[in-house]
PADRENNU-898329 format. One record per residue (C-alpha): x negated, y negated, z; residue number from 1; residue in three letters. Coordinates in pm, 1 decimal. Each point is the difference from the previous one (the first is absolute). Example, Ala and Ser with C-alpha at 12.3 -4.5 7.8 and 13.67 -1.06 7.14 Angstrom:
2
- c1  c2  c3  num  residuo
- -1230.0  450.0  780.0  1  ala
- -137.0  -344.0  -66.0  2  ser
This chain:
415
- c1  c2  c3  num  residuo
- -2362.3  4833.2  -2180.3  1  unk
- 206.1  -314.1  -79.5  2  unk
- -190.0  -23.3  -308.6  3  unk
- 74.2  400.9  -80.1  4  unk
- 312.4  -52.7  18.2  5  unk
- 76.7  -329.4  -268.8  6  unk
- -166.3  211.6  -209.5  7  unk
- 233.5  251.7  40.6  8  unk
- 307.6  -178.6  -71.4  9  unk
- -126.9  -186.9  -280.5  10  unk
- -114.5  353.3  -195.5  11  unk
- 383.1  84.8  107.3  12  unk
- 113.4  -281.8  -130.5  13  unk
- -145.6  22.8  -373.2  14  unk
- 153.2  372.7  28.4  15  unk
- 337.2  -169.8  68.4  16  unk
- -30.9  -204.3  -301.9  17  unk
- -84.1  239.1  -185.8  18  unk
- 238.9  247.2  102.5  19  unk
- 314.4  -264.0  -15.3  20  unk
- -113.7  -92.0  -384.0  21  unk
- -25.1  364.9  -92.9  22  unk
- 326.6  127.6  143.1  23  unk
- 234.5  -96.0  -339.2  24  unk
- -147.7  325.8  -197.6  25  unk
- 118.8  215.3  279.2  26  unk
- 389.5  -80.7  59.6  27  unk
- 194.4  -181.9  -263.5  28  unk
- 345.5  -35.0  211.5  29  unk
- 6.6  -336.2  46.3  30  unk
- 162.9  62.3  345.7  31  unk
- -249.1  205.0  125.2  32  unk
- -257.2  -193.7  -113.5  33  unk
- 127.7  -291.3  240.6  34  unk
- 26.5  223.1  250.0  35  unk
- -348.3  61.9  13.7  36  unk
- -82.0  -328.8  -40.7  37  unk
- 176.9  -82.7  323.2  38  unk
- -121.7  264.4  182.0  39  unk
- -358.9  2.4  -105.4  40  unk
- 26.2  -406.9  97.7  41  unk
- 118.7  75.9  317.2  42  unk
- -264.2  259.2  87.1  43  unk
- -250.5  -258.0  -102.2  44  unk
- 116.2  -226.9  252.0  45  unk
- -9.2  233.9  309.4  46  unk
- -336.5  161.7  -111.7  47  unk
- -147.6  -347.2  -55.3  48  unk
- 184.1  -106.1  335.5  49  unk
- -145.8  291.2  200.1  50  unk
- -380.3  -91.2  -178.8  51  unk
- 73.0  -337.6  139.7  52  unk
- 57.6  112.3  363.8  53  unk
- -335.6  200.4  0.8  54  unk
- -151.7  -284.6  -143.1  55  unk
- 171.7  -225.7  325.2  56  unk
- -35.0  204.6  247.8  57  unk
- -311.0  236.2  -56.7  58  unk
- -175.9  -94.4  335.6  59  unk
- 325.5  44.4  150.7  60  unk
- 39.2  403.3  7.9  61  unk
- 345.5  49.2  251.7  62  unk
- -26.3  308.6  242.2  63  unk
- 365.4  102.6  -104.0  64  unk
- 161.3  83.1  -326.2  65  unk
- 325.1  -208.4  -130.4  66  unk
- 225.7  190.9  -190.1  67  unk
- 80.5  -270.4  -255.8  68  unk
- -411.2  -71.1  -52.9  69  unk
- -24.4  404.7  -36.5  70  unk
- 292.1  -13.7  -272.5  71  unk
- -191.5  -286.9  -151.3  72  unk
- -341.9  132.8  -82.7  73  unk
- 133.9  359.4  -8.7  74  unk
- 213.1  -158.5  -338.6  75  unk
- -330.9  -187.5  -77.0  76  unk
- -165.5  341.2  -35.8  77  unk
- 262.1  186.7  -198.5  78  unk
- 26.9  -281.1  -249.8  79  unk
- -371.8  23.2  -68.8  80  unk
- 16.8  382.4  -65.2  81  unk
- 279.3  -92.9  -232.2  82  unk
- -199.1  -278.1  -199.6  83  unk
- -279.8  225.4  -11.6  84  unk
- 239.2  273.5  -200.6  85  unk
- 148.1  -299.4  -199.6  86  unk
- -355.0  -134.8  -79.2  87  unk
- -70.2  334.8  -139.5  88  unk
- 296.1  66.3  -205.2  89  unk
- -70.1  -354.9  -145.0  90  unk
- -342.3  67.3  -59.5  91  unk
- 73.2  343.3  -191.1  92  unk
- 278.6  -207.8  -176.7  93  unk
- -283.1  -266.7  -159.3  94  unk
- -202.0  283.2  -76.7  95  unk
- 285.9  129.6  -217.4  96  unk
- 34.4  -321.9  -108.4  97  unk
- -340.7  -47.3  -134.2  98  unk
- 27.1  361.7  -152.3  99  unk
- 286.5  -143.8  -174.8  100  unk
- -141.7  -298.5  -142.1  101  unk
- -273.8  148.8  -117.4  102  unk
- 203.3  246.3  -189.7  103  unk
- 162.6  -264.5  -167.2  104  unk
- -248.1  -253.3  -61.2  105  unk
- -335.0  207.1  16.9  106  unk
- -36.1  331.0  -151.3  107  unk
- 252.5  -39.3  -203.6  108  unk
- -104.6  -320.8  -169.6  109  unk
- -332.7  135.1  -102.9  110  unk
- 168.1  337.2  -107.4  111  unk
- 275.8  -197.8  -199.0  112  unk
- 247.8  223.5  112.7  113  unk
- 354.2  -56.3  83.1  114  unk
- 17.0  206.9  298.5  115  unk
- 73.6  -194.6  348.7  116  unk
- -41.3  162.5  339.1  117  unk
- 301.8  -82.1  210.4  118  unk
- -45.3  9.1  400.1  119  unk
- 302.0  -223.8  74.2  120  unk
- 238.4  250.2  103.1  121  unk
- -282.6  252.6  166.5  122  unk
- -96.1  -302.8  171.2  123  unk
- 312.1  -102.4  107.2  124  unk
- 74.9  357.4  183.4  125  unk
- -368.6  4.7  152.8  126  unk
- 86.3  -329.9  145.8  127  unk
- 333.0  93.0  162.6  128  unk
- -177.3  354.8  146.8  129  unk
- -276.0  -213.2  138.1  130  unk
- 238.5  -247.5  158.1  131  unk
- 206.2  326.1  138.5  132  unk
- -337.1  181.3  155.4  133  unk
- -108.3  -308.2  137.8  134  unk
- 312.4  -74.2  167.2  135  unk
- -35.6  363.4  176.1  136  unk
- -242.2  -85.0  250.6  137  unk
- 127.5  -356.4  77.9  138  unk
- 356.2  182.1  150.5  139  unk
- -178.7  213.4  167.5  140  unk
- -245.3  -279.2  185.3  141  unk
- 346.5  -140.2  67.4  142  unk
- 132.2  302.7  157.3  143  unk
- -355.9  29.5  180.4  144  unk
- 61.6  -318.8  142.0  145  unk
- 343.8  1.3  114.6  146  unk
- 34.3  348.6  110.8  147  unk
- -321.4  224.7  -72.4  148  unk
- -199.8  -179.5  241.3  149  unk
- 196.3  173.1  289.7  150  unk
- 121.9  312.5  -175.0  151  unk
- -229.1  239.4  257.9  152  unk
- -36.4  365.1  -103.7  153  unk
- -73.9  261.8  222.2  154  unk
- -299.1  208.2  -140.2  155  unk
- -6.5  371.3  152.8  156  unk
- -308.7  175.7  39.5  157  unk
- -116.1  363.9  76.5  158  unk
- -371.6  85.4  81.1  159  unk
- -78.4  292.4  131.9  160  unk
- -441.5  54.3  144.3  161  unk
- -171.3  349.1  156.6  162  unk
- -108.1  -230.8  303.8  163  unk
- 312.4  -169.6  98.3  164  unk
- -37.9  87.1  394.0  165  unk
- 329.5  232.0  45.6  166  unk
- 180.1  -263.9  291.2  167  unk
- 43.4  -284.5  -277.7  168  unk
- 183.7  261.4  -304.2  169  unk
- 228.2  -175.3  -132.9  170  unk
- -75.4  -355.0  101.5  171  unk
- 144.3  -258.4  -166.6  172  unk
- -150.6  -376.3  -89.4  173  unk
- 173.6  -259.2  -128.5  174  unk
- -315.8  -213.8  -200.7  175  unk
- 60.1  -352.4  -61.6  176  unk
- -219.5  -280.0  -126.4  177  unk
- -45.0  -367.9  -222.7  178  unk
- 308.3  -173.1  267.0  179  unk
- -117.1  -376.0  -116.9  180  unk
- 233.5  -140.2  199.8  181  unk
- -42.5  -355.9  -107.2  182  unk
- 146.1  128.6  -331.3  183  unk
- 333.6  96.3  116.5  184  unk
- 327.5  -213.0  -40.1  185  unk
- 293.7  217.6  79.3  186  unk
- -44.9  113.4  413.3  187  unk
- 310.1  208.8  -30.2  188  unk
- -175.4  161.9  -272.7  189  unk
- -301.8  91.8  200.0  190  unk
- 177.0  79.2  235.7  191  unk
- 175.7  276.8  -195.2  192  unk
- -335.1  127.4  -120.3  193  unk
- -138.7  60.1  379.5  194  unk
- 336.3  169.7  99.4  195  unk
- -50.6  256.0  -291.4  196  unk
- -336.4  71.6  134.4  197  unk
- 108.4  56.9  361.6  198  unk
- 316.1  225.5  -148.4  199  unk
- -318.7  196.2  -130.8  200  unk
- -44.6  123.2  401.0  201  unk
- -389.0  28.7  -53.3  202  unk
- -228.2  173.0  238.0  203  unk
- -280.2  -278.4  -140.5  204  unk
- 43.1  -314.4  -140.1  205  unk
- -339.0  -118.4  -177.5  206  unk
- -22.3  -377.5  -175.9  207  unk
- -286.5  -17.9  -253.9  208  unk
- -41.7  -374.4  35.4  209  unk
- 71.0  -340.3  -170.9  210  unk
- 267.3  -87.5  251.7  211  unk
- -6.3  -366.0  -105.5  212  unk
- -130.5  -229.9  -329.8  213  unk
- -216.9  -185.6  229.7  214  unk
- 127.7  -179.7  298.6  215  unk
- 71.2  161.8  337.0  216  unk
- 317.7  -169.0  55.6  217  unk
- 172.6  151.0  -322.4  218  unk
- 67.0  301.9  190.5  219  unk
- 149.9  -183.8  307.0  220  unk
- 385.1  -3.1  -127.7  221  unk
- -23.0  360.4  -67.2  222  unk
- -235.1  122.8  309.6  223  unk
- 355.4  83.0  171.7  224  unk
- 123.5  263.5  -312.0  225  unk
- -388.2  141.3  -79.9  226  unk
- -16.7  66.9  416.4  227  unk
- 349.0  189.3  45.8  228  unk
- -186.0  274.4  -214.0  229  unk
- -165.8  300.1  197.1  230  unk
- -83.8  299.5  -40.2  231  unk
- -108.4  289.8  306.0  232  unk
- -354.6  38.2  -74.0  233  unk
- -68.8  -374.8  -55.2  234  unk
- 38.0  -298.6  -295.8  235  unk
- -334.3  -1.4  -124.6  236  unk
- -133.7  -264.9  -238.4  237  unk
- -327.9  -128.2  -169.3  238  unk
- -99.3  -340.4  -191.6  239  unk
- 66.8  -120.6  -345.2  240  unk
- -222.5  -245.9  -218.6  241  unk
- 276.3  -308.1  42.5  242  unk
- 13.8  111.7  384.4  243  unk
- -312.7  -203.9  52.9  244  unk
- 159.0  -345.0  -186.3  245  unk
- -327.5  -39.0  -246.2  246  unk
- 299.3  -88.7  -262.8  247  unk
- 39.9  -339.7  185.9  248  unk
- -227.4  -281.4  75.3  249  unk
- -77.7  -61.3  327.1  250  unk
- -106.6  -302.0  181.5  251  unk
- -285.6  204.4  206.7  252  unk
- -127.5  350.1  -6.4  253  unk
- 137.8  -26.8  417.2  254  unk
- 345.1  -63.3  -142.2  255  unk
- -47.4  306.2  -222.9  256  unk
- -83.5  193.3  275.1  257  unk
- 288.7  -125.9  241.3  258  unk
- 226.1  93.4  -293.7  259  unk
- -132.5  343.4  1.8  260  unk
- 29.6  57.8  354.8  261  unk
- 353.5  -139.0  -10.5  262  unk
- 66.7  274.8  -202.0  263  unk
- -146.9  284.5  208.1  264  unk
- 249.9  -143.0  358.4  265  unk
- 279.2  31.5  -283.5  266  unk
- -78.3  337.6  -84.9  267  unk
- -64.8  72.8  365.5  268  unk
- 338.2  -125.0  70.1  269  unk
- 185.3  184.4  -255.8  270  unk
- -131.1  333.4  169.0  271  unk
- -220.0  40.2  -318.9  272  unk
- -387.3  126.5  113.9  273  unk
- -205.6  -146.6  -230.0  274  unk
- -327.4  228.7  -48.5  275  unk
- -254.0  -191.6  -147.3  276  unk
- -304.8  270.0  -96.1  277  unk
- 119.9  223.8  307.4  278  unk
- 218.4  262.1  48.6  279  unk
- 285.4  134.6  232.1  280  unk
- 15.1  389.8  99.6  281  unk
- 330.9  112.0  35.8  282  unk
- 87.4  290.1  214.0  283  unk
- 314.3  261.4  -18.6  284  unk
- -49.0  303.8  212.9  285  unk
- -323.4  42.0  21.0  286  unk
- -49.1  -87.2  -376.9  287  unk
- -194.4  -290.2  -124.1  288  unk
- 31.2  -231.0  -330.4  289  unk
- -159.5  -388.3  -81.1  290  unk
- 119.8  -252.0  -145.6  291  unk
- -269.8  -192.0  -108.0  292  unk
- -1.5  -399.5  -100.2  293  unk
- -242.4  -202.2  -228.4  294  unk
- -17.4  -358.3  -97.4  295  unk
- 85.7  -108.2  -341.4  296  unk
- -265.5  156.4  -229.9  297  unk
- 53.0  -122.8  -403.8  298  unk
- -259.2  -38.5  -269.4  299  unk
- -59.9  -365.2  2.1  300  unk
- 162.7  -273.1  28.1  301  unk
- 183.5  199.0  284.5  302  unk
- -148.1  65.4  336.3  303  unk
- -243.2  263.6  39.8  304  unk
- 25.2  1.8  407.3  305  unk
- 131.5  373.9  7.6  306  unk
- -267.8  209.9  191.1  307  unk
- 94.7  371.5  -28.1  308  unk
- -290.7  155.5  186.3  309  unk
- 82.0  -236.5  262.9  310  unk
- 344.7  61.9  21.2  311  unk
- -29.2  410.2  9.6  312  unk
- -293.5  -83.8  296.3  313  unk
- 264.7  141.4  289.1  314  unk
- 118.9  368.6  -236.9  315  unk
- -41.7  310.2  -24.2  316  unk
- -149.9  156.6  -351.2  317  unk
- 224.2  243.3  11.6  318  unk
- 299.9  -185.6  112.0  319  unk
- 359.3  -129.7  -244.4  320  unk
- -73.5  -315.6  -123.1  321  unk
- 248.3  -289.5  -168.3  322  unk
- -145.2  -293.1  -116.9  323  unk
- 110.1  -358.5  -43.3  324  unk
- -181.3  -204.2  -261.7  325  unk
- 226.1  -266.6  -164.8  326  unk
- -228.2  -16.1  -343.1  327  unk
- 40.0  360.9  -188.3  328  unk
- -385.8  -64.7  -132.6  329  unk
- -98.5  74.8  327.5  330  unk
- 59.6  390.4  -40.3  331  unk
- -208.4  72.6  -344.1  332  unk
- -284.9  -249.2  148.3  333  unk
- 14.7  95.2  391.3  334  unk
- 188.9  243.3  81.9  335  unk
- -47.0  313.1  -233.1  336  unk
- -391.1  -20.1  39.1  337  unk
- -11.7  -87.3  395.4  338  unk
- -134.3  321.1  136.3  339  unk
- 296.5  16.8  265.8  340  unk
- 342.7  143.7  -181.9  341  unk
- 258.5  -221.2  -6.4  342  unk
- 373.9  203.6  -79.6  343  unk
- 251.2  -271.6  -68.4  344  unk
- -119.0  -347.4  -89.9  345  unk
- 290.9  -281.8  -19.7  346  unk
- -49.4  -321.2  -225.2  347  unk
- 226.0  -228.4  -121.7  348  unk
- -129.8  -340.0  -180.4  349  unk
- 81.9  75.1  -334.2  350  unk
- 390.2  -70.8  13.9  351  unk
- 11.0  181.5  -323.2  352  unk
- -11.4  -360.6  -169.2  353  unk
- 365.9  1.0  110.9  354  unk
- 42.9  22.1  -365.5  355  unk
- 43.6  417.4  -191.1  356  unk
- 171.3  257.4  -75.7  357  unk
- 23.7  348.5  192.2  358  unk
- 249.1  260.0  -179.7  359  unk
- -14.0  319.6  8.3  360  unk
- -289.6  63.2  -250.9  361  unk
- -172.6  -344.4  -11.5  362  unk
- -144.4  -232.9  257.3  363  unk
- -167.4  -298.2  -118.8  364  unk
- -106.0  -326.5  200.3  365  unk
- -214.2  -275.7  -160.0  366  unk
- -187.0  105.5  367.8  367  unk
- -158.2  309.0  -181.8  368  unk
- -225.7  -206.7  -159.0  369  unk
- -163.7  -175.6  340.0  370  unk
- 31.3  261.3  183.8  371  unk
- -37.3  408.1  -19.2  372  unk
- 186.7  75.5  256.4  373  unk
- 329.5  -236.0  -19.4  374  unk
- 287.8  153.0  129.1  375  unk
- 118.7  340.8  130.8  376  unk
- -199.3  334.1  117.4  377  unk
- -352.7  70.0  -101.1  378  unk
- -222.1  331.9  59.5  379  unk
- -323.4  40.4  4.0  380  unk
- -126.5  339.2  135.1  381  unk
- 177.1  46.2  322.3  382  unk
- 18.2  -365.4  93.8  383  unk
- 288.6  -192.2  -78.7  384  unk
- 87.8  -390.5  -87.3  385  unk
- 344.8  -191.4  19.1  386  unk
- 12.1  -321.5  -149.9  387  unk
- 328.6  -150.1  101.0  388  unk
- 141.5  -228.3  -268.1  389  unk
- 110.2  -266.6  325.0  390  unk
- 300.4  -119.7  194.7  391  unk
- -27.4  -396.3  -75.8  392  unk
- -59.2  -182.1  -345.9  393  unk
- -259.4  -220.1  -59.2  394  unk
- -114.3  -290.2  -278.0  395  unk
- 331.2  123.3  -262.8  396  unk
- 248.2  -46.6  283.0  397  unk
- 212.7  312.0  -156.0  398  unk
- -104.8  339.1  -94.8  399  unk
- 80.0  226.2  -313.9  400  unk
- 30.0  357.1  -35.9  401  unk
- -265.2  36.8  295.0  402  unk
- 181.1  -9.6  276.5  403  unk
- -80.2  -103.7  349.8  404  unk
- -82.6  313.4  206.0  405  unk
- 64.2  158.4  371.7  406  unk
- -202.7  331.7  -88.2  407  unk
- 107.9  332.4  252.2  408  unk
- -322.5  230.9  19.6  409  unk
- 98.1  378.6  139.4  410  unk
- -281.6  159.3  91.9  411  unk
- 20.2  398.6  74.8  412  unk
- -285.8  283.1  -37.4  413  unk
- -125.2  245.6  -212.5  414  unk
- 84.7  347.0  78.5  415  unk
């Protein structure tokens, strides 16, 4: 990995030479040429810092987030999307420069003509609008960073389904998932997010895994917020892939394990009830619904430990179902052909990328391309998906234009 990673900085590193020697076609002001000499030196020197630190400390993973370590690789990120834009603009610059020289010193030679084709001033624009469209994503990582990462949005959802018994109309669940605790570095911040979601005054509240990056203890400074949520009918919850720590090295599979059960007695004592591939029948009146749990269940290299035949062994056919599954491939691989109906199926997982842009009219995610169900409400039949885009951040310690997410589900009949 060690090795990955040199490799890494050194292909960055002949992009920043290259990008530093072909910055003079795109701003003449000498002013603001020094400027971004400065400031491009600077950035250098906390990217290369933070690639140093990796380096350092690899085998050295800590179980809680620093805000100024979060600041530094979330800046080491946005300057790499912004040399990335620069090394394009450069590269479209040369081209234009070799267009040029040919024009002056090729075709024209052999055609003895006096025409010359003159790029310096279209190049000279191209430059500065590549330099300005780069520079549009690297604010906005910076925003993501510094204030995206927290800004929670309350998503509002109607369903409405023939068989919804009549004693739970109108129920309300407040569907949560992707927590990563270990990634957090602002606990007032956190602790904002929860008290939005009990201001929600759910009837359910259902957690779709991932509640830390990979050690138990990450969740231990925030067991106290996480466990003043509840709910009437019960705070339900299933597993995520990073719930079982196979992101981390461990000394012994028994240490794996311990780490694993660690995590259930925190669950336990957070009033969460994990269901892993069983189910809990709720009663109201004399009407029933289940909530049913599976492990984590991903196309490989995730977990496929889900077991959904296994997990419906204690319903009814005919009875409401909800479904947690933390990985949204579950549903078009499991769920939709399983000869039991499932209603509502709740993932998470994706997070979106933490990286879009949902407007009115367009929602796009570099997540649409992994996965086919990324983010939002998806139909197929009469069985329904949510993939929640997640509460926590993870990797990019910011997010941008996707949100993090405390989804309301209303549920109501069909008349």
């Amino acid at each position: 990995m060690i090795k990955r990673i040199l490799i890494f900085v050194t292909i960055l590193l002949v992009l920043d030479i290259y990008i530093i020697t072909s910055f003079k076609s795109y701003v003449t002001n000498s002013t603001y040429k020094t400027t971004f000499k400065w400031f491009y030196a600077m950035s250098m020197l906390v990217s290369y810092g933070c690639f140093t630190l990796i380096i350092l400390k690899f085998n050295e993973r800590p179980t809680q987030a620093n805000l100024f370590i979060n600041l530094l690789f979330g800046y080491t990120f946005a300057f790499i999307v912004l040399k990335i834009g620069l090394f394009f603009a450069a590269f479209f610059d040369d081209i234009l420069r070799i267009i040029e020289f040919v024009g002056k010193y090729g075709w024209n030679y052999l055609k003895n003509s006096k025409t010359v084709v003159d790029f310096g001033e279209r190049r000279k624009f191209i430059g500065q609008v590549g330099l300005g469209l780069a520079s549009i994503p690297f604010f906005s990582m910076l925003y993501g960073i510094t204030k995206g990462k927290y800004n929670y949005k309350v998503k509002e959802i109607a369903l409405t389904f023939k068989n919804l018994p009549k004693s739970f109309e109108g129920l309300k669940i407040v569907h949560i998932s992707d927590i990563h605790s270990g990634s957090f570095d602002d606990i007032e911040e956190v602790k904002r997010g929860v008290d939005l979601i009990k201001q929600q005054k759910a009837d359910l509240i259902l957690f779709t895994g991932d509640l830390v990056n990979n050690d138990a203890v990450e969740i231990v400074p925030y067991k106290n917020i996480f466990g003043s949520m509840t709910a009437p009918l019960g705070v339900f919850s299933s597993l995520g892939n990073h719930d079982y720590g196979t992101h981390k090295r461990w000394k012994t599979k028994e240490e794996k394990q311990q780490n694993l059960e660690t995590l259930f007695q925190h669950q336990k004592d957070m009033g969460f009830e994990l269901l892993n591939n069983t189910s809990k029948t709720i009663q109201k009146n004399k009407d029933t619904i289940a909530v049913v749990g599976v492990e984590n269940w991903g196309k490989p290299p995730f977990p496929q430990k889900g077991d959904l035949s296994q997990a419906l062994e204690n319903t009814e056919s005919d009875q409401f179902k909800i479904l947690l599954s933390h990985d949204p491939t579950h549903w078009d691989e499991k769920v939709i052909p399983h000869k039991e109906h499932i209603d509502l199926t709740l993932s998470g997982h994706t997070h979106g990328m933490q990286f879009g842009i949902e407007i009115p009219g367009i929602k796009w995610s570099p997540s649409k391309y992994i996965y086919k169900r990324w983010a939002g409400l998806y139909k197929n039949a009469n069985q329904y998906l949510y993939v929640n885009r997640g509460f926590g951040f993870l990797g990019f310690p910011g997010r941008v234009g996707i949100w993090p997410e405390i989804t309301v589900l209303t549920l109501s009949r069909k008349s």
